[in-house]
Every structure is written in structure tokens, then in C-alpha cells.
C-alpha positions in Angstrom: 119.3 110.5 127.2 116.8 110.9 124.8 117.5 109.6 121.2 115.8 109.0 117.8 113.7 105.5 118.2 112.3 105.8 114.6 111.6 108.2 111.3 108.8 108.1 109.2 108.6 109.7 106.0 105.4 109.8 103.6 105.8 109.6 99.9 103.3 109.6 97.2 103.8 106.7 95.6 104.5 103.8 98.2 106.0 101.3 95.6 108.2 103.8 94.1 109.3 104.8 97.7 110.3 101.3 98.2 112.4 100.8 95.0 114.0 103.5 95.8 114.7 103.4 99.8 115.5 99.8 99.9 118.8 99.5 98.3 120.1 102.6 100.1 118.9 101.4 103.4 119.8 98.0 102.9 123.9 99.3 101.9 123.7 100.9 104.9 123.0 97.6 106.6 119.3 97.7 107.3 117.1 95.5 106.9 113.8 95.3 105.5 111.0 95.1 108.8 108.0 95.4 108.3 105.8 95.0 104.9 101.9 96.1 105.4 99.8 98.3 102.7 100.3 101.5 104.3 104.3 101.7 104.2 107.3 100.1 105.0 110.4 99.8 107.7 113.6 98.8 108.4 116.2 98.4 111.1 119.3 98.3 111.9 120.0 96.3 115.4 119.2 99.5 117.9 119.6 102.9 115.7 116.9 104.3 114.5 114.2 102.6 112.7 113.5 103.9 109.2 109.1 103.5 107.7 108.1 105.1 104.7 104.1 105.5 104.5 101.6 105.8 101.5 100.3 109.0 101.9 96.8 109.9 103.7 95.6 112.0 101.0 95.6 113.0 97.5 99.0 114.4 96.4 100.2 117.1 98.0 103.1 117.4 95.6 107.0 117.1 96.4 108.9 118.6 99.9 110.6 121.4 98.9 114.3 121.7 100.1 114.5 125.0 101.5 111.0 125.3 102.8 109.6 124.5 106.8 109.8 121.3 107.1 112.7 118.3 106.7 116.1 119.7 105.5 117.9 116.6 105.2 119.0 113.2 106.7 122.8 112.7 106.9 124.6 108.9 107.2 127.8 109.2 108.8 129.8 106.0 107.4 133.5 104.9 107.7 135.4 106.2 104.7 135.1 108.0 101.4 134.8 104.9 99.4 131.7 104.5 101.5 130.5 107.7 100.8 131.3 107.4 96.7 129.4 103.5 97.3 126.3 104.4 98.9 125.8 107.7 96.3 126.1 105.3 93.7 123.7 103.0 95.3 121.5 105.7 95.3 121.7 106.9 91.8 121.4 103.8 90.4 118.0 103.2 92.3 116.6 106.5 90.8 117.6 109.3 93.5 118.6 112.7 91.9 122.2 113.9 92.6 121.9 117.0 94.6 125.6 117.3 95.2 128.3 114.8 93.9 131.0 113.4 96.5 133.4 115.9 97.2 135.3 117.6 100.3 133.1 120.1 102.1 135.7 122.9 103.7 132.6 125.3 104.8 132.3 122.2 107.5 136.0 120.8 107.7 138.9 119.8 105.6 138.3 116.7 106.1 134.2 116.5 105.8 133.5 114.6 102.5 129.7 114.2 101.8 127.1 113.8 99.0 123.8 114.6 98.7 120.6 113.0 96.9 117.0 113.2 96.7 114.4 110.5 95.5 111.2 111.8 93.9 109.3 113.3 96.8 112.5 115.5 97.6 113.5 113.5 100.7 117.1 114.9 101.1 119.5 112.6 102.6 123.6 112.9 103.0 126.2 110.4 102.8 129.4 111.8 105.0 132.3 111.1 106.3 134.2 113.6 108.6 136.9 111.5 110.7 139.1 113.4 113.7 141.8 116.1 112.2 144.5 114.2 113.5 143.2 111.0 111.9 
């Protein structure tokens, strides 16, 4: 079975990408990896490893929800709390609110997600969706 060893993500500012990826990655228990010039990465035991690079070139400008390319990243975690946690995590480290916590019926009755985006338009979800009869 094939699964996702590791994402990398480029951002135009690699300090900025930092300040704000760390404290969501790291309230989603990963921790920080490795720390060159060129980017960073963290881990979490064997899921997939996350590195965010300085970019190769001049600014390109910001990913574009909407447009080819990455749509978004969703975090399954354990409960709404978790879900209202992380997106305040995330806020507080600079990441726009896309979507504020809330039950999502176009997925489930019981799918309750939020959605944010740093400054490069990196997209990601926090969710939880347990069983029906949960």
C-alpha cells in the first residue's frame, strides 16, 4: 500500500513560513526535524513528514485557492474542542480564517471542520467527523 511519506510546500518567505507552521504542526504533535537554509520539517513518529522550503526563485506571488494546483490539507483530530484548539492555534500564529468551526452537513451531520490559510494561501482543515452511531 502506497501512502504519503512526506509534503513539501514552498513559501516565499521561509522565516515567516516557520512562525507560522510551527505552532500548528507542533499542536498537532509534530515535531520540529530538520533546520537547514533552504526550509524546514517536522514529524510525527511514522505519518507523513511535513518541509516547508524557501522558494527557488523570485516571488511568484500567493497559491490561489480555486486554481490547478493544492486545494487543501485536512487534519482529522479527536474531537471538536480539538478542532476549535488547533484553529485558534492557527489564528493566533497569523493564519487567515477561511471558514470558522462549524458543522459541515454538505459532508455529514456530524463533520465539524475549519479552515485557514497562512500568507502564501496554503489551505489547510482542521476536522473531525466521528462514526454516525458514535
Amino acid at each position: 500500500m502506497a501512502l504519503v511519506d512526506h509534503l513539501g510546500i514552498t513559501v516565499n518567505d521561509i522565516t515567516r513560513g516557520r512562525e507560522q507552521f510551527h505552532p500548528v504542526l507542533t499542536a498537532l504533535g509534530y515535531e520540529l526535524g530538520v533546520e537547514a537554509e533552504g526550509g524546514f520539517s517536522w514529524h510525527h513518529g511514522d505519518d507523513t513528514e511535513i518541509i516547508v522550503f524557501a522558494p527557488r526563485e523570485a516571488d511568484s506571488g500567493p497559491h490561489v485557492h480555486g486554481r490547478v494546483g493544492w486545494q487543501h490539507l485536512a487534519f482529522a483530530v479527536d474531537s471538536r474542542e480539538d478542532v476549535d484548539r488547533l484553529h485558534a492555534v492557527a489564528v493566533d500564529a497569523g493564519w487567515t480564517v477561511v471558514r470558522e468551526p462549524k458543522i459541515y452537513e454538505r459532508f455529514s451531520d456530524t463533520y465539524y471542520a475549519s479552515f485557514v490559510e497562512e500568507d502564501n494561501g496554503i489551505r489547510i482543515e482542521f476536522m473531525h467527523n466521528p462514526p454516525r452511531d458514535a
